[in-house]
Backbone as numpy.savetxt, mean C-alpha at the origin, in Angstrom:
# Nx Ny Nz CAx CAy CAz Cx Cy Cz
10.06 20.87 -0.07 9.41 19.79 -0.80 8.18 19.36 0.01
7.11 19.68 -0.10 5.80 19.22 0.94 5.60 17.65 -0.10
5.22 17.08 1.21 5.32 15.35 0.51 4.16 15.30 1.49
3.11 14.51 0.67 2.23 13.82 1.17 1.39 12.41 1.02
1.52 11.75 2.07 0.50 10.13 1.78 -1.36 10.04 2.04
-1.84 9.78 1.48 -2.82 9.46 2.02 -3.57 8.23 1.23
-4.90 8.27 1.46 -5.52 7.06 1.67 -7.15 7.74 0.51
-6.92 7.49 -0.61 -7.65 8.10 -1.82 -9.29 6.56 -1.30
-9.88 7.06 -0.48 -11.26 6.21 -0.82 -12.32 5.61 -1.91
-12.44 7.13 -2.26 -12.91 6.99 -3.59 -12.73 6.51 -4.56
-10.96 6.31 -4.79 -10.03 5.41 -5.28 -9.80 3.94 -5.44
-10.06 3.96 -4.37 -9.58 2.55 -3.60 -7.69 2.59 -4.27
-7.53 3.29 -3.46 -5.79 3.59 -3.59 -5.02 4.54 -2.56
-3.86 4.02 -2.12 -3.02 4.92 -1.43 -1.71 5.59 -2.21
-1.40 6.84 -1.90 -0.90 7.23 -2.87 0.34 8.17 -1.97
1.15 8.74 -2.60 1.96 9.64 -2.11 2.46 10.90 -3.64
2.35 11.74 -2.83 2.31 12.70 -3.58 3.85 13.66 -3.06
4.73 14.02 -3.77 5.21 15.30 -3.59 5.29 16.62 -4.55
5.38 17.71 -3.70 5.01 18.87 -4.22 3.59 18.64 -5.32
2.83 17.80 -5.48 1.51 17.67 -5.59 1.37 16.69 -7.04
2.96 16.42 -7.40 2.84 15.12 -8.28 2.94 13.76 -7.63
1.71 12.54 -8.28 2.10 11.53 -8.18 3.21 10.61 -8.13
4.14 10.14 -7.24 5.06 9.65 -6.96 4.93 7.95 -6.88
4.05 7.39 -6.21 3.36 5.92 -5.93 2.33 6.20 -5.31
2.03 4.67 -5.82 0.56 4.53 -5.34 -0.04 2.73 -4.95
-0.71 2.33 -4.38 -0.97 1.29 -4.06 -2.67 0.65 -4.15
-3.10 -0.11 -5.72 -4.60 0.06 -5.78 -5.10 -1.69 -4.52
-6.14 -1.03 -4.58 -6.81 -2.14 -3.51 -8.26 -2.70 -4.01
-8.63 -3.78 -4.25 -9.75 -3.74 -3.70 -10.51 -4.75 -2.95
-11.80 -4.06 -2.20 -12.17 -4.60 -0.55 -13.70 -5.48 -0.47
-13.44 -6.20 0.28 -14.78 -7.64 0.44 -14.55 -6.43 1.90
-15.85 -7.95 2.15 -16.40 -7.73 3.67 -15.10 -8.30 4.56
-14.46 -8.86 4.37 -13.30 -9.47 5.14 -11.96 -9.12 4.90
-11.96 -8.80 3.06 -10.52 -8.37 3.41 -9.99 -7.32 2.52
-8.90 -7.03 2.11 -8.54 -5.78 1.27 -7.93 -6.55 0.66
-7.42 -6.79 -0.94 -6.80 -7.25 -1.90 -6.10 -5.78 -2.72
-4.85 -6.22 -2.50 -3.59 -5.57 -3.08 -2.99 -5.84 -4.51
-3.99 -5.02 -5.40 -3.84 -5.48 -6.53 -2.60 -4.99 -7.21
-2.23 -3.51 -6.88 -1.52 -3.01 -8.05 -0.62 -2.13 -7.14
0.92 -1.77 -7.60 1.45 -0.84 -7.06 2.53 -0.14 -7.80
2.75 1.18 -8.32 2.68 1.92 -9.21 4.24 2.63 -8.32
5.45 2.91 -9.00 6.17 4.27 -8.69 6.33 4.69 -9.78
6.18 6.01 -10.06 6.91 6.80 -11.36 8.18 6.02 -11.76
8.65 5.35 -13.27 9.74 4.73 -13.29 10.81 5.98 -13.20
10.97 7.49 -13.50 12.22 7.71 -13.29 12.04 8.13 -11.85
11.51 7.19 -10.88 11.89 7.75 -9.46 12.15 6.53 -8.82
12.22 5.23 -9.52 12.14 3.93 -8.62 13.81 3.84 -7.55
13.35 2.90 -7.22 14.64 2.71 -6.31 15.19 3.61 -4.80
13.77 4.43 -4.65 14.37 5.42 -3.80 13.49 5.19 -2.61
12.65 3.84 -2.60 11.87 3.50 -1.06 10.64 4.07 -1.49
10.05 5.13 -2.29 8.51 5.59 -2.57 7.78 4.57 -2.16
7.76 3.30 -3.09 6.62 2.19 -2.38 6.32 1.63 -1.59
7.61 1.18 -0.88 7.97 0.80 0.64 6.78 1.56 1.70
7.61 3.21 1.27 6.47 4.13 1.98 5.14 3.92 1.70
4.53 3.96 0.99 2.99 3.68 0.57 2.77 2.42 0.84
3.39 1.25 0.82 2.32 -0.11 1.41 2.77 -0.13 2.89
3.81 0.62 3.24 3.86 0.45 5.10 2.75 1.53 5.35
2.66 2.44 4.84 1.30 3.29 5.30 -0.12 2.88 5.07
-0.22 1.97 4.06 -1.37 1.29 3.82 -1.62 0.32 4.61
-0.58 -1.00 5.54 -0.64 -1.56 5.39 -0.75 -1.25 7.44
-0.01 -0.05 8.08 -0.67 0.12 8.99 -2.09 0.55 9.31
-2.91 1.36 8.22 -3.99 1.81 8.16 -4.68 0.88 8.53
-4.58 0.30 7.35 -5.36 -1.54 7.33 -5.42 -1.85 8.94
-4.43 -1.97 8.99 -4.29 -2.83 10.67 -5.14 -1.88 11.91
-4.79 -0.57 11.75 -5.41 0.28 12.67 -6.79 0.77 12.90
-7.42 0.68 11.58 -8.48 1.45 11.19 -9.47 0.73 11.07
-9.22 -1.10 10.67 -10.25 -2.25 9.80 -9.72 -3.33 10.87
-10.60 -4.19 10.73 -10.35 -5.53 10.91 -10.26 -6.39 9.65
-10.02 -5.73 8.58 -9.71 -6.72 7.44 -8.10 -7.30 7.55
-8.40 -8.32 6.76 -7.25 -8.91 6.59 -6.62 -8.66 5.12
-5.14 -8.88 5.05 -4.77 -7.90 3.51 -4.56 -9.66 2.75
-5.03 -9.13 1.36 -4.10 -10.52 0.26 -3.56 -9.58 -0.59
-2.08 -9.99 -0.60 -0.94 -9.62 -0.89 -1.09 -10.27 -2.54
-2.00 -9.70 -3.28 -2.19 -9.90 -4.99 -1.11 -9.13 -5.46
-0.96 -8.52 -5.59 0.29 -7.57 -5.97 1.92 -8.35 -6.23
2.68 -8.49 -6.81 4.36 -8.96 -6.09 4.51 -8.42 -5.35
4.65 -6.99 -5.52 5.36 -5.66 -4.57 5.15 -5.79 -3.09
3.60 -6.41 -2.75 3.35 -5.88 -1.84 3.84 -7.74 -0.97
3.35 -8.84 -2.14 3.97 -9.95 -1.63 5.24 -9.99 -0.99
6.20 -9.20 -1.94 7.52 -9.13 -1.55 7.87 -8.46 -0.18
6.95 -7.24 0.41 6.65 -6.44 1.24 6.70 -7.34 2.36
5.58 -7.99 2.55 5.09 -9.05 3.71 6.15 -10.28 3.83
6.83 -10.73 2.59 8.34 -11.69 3.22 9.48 -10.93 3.57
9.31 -9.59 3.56 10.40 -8.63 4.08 10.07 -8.68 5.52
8.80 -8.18 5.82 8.29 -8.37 7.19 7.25 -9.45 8.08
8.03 -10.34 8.01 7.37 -11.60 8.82 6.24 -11.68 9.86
6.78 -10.36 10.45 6.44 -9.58 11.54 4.62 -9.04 11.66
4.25 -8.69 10.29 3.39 -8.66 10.16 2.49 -9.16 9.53
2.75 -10.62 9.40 1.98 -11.83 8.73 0.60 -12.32 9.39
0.36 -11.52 10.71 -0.86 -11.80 11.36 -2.07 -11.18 10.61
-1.71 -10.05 9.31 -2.68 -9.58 8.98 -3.14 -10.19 7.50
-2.07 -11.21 7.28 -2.40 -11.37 6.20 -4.12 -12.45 6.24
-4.69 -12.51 4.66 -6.13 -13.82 4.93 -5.13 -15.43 4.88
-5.59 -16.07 5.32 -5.22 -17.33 5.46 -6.12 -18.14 4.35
């Protein structure tokens, strides 16, 4: 099963793919300061199996590693994401 995440620019979306179908995805879009987490997508007959989890923790380290933006958690999914992890509330905009 080749599974892959990445980070669609052109998009403004992160996505995960296996064997080369869309699985989830996470849309964004970006100011000068921060990234807004608008939308987040799993195939419904695949939910429940962590897909999105995977795609906003990969997005959401990118963010942190790559930018100095700060994320707004527009989305539920990804709201729900960030009260799962407290831990990383330093990135959120204030």
């Amino acid at each position: 099963m080749a599974r892959e995440i990445l980070h669609d620019t052109d998009r403004h979306r992160y996505l995960l793919r296996i064997d080369g179908a869309l699985v989830s995805a996470a849309d964004y879009v970006e100011s000068d300061t921060s990234i807004s987490f608008t939308h987040t997508f799993t195939d419904p007959k695949l939910r429940g199996q962590g897909y999105a989890n995977e795609v906003v923790t990969f997005a959401v380290d990118d963010v942190e590693q790559n930018t100095a933006l700060r994320i707004v958690p527009m989305c539920q999914y990804v709201g729900q994401w960030f009260d799962e992890h407290p831990e990383r509330s330093a990135l959120l905009e204030r």
